[in-house]
C-alpha positions in Angstrom: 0.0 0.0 0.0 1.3 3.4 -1.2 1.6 6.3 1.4 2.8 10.1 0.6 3.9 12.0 3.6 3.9 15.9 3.0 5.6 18.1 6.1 7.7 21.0 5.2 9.3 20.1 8.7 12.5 18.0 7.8 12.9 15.6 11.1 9.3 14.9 11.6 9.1 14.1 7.6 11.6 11.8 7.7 10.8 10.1 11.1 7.0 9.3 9.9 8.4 8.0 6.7 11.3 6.0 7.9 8.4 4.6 11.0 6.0 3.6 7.9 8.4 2.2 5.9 9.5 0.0 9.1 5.8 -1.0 9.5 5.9 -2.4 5.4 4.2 0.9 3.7 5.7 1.6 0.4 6.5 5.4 1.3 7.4 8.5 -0.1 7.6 12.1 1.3 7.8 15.7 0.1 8.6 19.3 1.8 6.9 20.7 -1.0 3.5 20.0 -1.7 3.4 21.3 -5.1 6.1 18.9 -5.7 4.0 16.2 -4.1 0.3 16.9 -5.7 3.0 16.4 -9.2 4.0 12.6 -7.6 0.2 12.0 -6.5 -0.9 12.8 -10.6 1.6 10.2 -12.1 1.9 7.7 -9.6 -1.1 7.7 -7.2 -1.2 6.7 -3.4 -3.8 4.8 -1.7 -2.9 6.6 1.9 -1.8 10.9 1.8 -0.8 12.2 5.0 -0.4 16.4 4.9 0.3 18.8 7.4 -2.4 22.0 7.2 0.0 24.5 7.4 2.3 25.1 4.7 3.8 27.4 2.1 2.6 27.3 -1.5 -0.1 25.3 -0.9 -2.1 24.8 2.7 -3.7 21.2 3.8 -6.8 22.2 2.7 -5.9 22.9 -1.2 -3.8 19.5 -1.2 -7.1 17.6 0.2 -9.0 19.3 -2.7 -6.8 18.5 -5.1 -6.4 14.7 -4.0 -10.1 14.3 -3.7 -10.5 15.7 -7.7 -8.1 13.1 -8.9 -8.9 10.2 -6.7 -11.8 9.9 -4.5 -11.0 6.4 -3.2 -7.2 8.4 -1.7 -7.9 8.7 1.8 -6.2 11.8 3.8 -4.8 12.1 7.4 -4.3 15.6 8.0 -1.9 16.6 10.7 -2.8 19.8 13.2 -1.4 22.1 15.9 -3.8 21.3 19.0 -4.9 25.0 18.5 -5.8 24.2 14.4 -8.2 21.0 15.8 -11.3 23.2 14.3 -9.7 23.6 10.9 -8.6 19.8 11.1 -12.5 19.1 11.7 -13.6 21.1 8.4 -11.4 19.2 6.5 -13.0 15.9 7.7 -16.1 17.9 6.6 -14.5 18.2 3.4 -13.9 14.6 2.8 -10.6 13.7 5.2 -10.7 10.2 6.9 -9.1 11.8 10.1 -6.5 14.2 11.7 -3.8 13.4 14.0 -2.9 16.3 16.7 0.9 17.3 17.5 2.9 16.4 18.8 2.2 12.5 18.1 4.8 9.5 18.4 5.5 7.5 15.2 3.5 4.3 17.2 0.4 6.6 17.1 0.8 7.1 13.8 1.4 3.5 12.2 -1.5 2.3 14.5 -4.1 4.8 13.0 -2.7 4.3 9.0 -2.7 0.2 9.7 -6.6 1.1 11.1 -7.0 3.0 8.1 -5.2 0.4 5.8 -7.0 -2.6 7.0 -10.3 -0.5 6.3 -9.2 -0.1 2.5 -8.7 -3.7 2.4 -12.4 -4.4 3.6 -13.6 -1.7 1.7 -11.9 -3.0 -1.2 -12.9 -6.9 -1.1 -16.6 -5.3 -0.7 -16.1 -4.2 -4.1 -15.1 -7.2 -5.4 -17.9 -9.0 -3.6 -20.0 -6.5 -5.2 -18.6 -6.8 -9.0 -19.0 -10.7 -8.8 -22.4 -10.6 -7.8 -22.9 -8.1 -10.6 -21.2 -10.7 -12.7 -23.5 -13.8 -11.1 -26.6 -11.8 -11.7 -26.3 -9.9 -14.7 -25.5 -10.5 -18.3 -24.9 -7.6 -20.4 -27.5 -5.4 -19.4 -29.3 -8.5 -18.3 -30.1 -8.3 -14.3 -31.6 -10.7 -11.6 -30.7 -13.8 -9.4 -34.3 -15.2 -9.7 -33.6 -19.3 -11.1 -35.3 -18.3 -14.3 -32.9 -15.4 -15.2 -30.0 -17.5 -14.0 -31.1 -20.0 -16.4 -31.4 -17.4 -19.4 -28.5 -16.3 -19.1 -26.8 -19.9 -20.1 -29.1 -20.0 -22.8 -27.9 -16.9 -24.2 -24.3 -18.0 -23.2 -24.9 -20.6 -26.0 -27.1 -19.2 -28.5 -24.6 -15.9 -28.8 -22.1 -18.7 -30.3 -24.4 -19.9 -32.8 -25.5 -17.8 -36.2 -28.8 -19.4 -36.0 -31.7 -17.6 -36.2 -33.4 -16.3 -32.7 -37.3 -15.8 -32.0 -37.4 -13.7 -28.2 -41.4 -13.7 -27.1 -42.2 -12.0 -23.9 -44.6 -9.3 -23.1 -44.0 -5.9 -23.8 -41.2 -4.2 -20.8 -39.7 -7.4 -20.5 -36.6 -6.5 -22.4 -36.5 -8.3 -25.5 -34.1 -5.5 -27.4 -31.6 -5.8 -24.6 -31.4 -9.9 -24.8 -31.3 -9.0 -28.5 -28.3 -6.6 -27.9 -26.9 -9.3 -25.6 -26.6 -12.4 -28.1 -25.2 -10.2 -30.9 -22.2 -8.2 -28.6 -21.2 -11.8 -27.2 -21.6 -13.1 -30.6 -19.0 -13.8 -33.0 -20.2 -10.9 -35.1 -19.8 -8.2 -32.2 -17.6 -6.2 -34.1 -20.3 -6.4 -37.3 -23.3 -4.2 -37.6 -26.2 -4.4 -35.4 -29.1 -3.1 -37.1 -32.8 -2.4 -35.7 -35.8 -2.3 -37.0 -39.2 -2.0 -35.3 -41.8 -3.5 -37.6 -45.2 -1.6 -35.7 -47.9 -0.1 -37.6 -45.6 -0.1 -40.9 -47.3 -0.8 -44.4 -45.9 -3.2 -46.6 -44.3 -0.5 -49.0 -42.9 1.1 -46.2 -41.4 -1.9 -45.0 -40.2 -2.9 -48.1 -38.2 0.2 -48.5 -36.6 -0.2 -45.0 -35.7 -4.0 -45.1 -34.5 -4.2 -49.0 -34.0 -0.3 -50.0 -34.9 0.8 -52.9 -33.3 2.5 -55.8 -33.6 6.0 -57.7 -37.3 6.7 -59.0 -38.7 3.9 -57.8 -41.5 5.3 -56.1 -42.1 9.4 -55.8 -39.9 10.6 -53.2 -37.1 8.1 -54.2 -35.0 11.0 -55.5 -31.6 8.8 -54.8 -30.7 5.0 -53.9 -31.2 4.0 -50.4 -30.0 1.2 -48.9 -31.7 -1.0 -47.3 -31.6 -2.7 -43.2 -30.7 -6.1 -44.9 -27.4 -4.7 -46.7 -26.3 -2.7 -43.5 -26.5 -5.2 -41.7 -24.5 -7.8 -43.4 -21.7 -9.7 -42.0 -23.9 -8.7 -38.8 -27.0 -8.9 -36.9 -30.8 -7.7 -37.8 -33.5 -7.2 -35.0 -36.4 -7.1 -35.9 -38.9 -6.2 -33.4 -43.0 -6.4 -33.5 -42.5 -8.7 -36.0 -45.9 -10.1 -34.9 -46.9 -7.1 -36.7 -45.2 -8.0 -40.6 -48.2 -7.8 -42.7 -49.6 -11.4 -43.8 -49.2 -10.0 -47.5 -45.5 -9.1 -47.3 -44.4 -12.2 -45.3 -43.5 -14.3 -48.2 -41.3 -11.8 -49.6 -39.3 -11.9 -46.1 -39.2 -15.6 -46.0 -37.3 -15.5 -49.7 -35.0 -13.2 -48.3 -34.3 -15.9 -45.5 -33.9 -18.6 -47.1 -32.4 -17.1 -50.7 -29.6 -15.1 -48.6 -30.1 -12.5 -51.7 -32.7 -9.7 -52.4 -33.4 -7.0 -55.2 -33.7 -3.4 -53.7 -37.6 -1.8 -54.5 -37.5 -0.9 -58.5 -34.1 -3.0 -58.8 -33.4 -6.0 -60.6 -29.6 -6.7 -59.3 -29.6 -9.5 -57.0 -27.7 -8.4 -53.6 -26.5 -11.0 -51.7 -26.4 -11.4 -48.0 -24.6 -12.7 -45.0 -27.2 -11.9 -41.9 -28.0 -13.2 -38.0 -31.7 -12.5 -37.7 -33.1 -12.1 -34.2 -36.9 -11.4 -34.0 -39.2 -10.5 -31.5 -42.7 -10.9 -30.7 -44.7 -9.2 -27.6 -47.6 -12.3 -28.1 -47.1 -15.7 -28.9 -46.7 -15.5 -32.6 -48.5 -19.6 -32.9 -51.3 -18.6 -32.0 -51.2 -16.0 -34.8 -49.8 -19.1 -37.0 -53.4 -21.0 -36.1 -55.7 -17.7 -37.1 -53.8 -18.0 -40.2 -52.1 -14.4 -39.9 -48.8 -15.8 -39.8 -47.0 -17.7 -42.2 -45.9 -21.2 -40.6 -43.1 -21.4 -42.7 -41.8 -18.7 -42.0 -42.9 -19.1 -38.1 -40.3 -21.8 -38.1 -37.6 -20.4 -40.0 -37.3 -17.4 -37.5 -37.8 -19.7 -34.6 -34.9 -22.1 -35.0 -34.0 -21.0 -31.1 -37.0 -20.1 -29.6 -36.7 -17.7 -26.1 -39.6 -16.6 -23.9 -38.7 -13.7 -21.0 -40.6 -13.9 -17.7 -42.6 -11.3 -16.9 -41.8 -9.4 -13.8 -44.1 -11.1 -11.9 -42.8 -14.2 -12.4 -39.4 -13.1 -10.7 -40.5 -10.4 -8.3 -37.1 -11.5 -6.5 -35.4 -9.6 -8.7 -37.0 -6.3 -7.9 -34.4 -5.4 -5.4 -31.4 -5.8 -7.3 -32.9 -3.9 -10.6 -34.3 -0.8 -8.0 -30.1 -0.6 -7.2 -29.4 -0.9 -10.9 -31.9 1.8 -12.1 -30.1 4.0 -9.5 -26.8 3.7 -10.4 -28.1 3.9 -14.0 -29.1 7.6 -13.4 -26.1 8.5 -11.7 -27.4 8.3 -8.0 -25.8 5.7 -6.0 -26.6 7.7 -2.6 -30.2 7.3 -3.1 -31.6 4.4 -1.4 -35.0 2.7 -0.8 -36.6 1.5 2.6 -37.0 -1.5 2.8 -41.0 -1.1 3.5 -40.8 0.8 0.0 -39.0 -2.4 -2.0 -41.3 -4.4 -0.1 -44.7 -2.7 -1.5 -43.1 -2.1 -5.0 -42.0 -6.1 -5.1 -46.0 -6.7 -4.2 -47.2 -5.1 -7.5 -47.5 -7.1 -10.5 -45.9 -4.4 -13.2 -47.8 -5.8 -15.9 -45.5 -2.9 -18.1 -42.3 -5.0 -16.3 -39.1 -3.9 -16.1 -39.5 -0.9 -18.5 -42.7 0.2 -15.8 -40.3 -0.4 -12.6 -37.8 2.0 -14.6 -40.0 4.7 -15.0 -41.2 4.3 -11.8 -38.3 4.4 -9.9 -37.1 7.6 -12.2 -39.8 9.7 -11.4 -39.4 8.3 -7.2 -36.2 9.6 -7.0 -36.0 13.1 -9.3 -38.9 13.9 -6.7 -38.5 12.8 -3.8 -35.6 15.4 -2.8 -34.2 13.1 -0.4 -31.3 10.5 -0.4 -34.1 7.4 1.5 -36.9 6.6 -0.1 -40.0 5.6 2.3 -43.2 4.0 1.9 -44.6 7.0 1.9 -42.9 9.1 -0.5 -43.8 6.8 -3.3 -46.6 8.5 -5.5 -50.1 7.6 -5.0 -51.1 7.3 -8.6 -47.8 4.4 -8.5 -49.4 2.6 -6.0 -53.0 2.9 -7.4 -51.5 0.6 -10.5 -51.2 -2.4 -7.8 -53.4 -4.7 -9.3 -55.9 -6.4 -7.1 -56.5 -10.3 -7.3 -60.0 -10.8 -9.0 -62.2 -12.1 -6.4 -62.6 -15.4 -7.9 -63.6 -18.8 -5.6 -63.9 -22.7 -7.5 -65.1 -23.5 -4.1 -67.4 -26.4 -5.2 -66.2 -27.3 -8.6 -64.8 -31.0 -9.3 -62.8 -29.8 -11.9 -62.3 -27.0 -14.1 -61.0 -25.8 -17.4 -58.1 -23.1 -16.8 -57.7 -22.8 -20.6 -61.4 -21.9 -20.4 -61.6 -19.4 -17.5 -58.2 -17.4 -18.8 -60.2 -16.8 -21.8 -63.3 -15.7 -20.5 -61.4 -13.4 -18.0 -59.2 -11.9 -20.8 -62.4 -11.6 -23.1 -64.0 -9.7 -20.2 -61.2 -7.6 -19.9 -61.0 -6.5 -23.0 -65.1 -5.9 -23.5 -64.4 -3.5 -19.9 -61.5 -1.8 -21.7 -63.2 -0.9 -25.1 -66.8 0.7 -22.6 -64.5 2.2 -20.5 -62.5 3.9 -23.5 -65.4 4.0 -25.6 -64.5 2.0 -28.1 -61.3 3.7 -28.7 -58.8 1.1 -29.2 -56.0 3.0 -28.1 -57.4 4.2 -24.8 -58.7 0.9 -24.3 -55.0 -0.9 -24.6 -53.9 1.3 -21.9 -56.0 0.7 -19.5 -55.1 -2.7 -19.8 -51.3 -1.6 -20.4 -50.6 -3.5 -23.5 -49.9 -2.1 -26.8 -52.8 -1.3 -29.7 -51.5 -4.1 -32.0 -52.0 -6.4 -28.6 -55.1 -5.1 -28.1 -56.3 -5.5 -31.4 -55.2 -9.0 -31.8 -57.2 -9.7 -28.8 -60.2 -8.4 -30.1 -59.6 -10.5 -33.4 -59.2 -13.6 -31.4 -62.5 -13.3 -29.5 -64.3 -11.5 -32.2 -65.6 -8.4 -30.6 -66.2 -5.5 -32.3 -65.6 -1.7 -31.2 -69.2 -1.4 -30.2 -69.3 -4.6 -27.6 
């Protein structure tokens, strides 16, 4: 452990660093302390000890100075028993502690070995911390629930492969980030990775973004554009909502996948390919597949590794550790949360998942003007979206069809959404905090119309 002494008194210098060198401290000291702030900025110290009053620069300035280089550096200043107030600022000001004159070279390896053996604890805490990061993360990735544990070997092994990857899960639940995941521990992490969210677009438009299209092909085509397919090549395409691919342009997307070539919109010069596809889907793109708006074929050929992410129900355990993470994400590690307040956000069911929690906890802390968050500080209108259990009882029954009563309950839902909203579709999906396409394919598969 590295220790600069700074004393512009020559004996005492030399007698505290000869006494810490004796004790097995790798140190160095200085009269000047100009001469030792330009040490400290090539070399570092774990351990400065500075006397407050000095020429050229006092105590206070070097503490300053250490602390906007290094905050991890702690600092012992050294006082006249008149200067203890001064020596008390500076522990104000971010000193560990201050010794008081005169002092014997005992005292003073006693309180740096205190101090070192503090470091050492403060430092394996660290490392504690980082490999639990490491246990229960995965690029991006957090929780220590069994199901995220088990996800993160899957992706371990499907980020080696080039095969094609369908992610279902509902919306929040962080299917771009496992996407982002596979194709940065892939083999092609230093290739392209291109995005494309395939919501509410037409087939032309779709066209035009997936194979581009060439000059005058359309009006508005005043120059060639390339197309996601060719940018991404030698890399990775996401493509996202790709429950949403119109039935009509599916076959032209399952060519391109199986062909490995494609023609840019208005071209007829083949371009050929090299391209990871990763899709996702916020349903469960069969049961699309059985109403016939899927293609099967091409169902399987994106689905050659299938994933499906929990919802954040399903791993409430997990609550805790991504609360910390959303906290250090915006910069606020001294912010932390009661444990009364994780327990009442763990209780909620978050149908918007992890994306929900991460709003939530944004908005908890920019307001909250305090460094603990209580029970009580969380906003009403946050708690309100606690879903309550449906006060349902089989008491009586022999048997009974779950298949059956999920759909009835999510028929019933929906029918309450669209009165509620008045048969707008939009308001309707978020009272029920789902997307409009969700919504909509809900509708379709229990055939209820807008004025139900």
């Amino acid at each position: 452990m590295k220790v600069i002494v700074i004393d512009d008194e020559k004996s005492k210098r030399i007698t505290m660093c000869d006494a810490l060198k004796k004790a097995g401290y790798d140190s160095e000291s200085f009269e000047s302390p100009i001469a030792a702030m330009n040490y400290f900025e090539q070399y570092g110290a774990d351990i400065l000890i500075t006397d407050i009053r000095m020429t050229g620069m006092d105590g206070f300035d070097v503490l300053q100075k250490v602390k906007s280089l290094n905050q991890r550096t702690s600092v012992i200043m050294i006082t006249a028993y008149g200067t203890i107030q001064s020596a008390v600022e500076a522990m104000k000001m971010g000193a560990y502690d201050y010794i008081t004159k005169p002092f014997s070279s005992d005292h003073l390896v006693h309180l740096v070995n205190k101090l070192a053996m503090y470091k050492k604890l403060e430092e394996e805490n660290l490392n504690l911390k980082r490999k639990l990061q490491e246990r229960y993360s995965f690029h991006n990735l957090i929780g220590k629930s069994k199901v995220m544990q088990e996800l993160y070997d899957q992706l371990d092994t499907i980020s080696k492969t080039d095969m094609a990857v369908l992610i279902e899960g509902e919306s929040g639940t962080g299917k771009e980030v496992v996407a982002n995941a596979i194709h940065y521990n892939s083999n092609r992490k230093d290739k392209p990775f291109i995005k494309l969210s395939c919501a509410v677009l037409n087939e032309s438009i779709l066209e035009s973004e997936l194979f581009g299209h060439v000059k005058g092909a359309f009006t508005g085509a005043y120059k060639d554009k390339k197309g996601r397919f060719e940018s991404a090549n030698e890399g990775t395409l996401f493509l996202d909502d790709v429950d949403d691919i119109p039935l009509s342009f599916q076959v032209k997307l399952l060519r391109v996948l199986q062909e490995k070539e494609f023609e840019r919109v208005g071209g007829n010069t083949p371009i050929k390919v090299n391209v990871r596809i990763i899709c996702a889907s916020k349903i469960d793109l069969w049961e699309k597949v059985q109403r016939n708006e899927f293609r099967e074929d091409l169902y399987y050929r994106i689905r050659v590794i299938p994933i499906r992410l929990p919802a954040l129900r399903e791993r409430k355990e997990d609550i805790p550790l991504l609360i910390d993470h959303f906290i250090k994400k915006i910069g606020r590690e001294e912010v932390k949360f009661s444990p009364d307040s994780i327990e009442v956000l763990s209780e909620m069911d978050w149908h918007g998942n992890v994306r929900q929690l991460e709003n939530a906890v944004n908005r908890i802390v920019a307001f909250s003007g305090s460094n603990l968050i209580k029970k009580e500080m969380i906003p009403e209108d946050i708690l309100c979206k606690k879903e309550k259990h449906l006060p349902l009882s089989f008491n009586g029954y022999d048997s009974i069809c779950l298949e059956k009563i999920v759909e009835e309950l999510e028929a019933s839902a929906v029918i309450w959404a669209l009165q509620k909203a008045g048969g707008n579709q939009s308001k309707a999906a978020k009272f029920l905090n789902i997307k409009r396409t969700t919504f909509r394919d809900k509708m379709l598969k229990y055939k209820i119309s807008e004025k139900s």
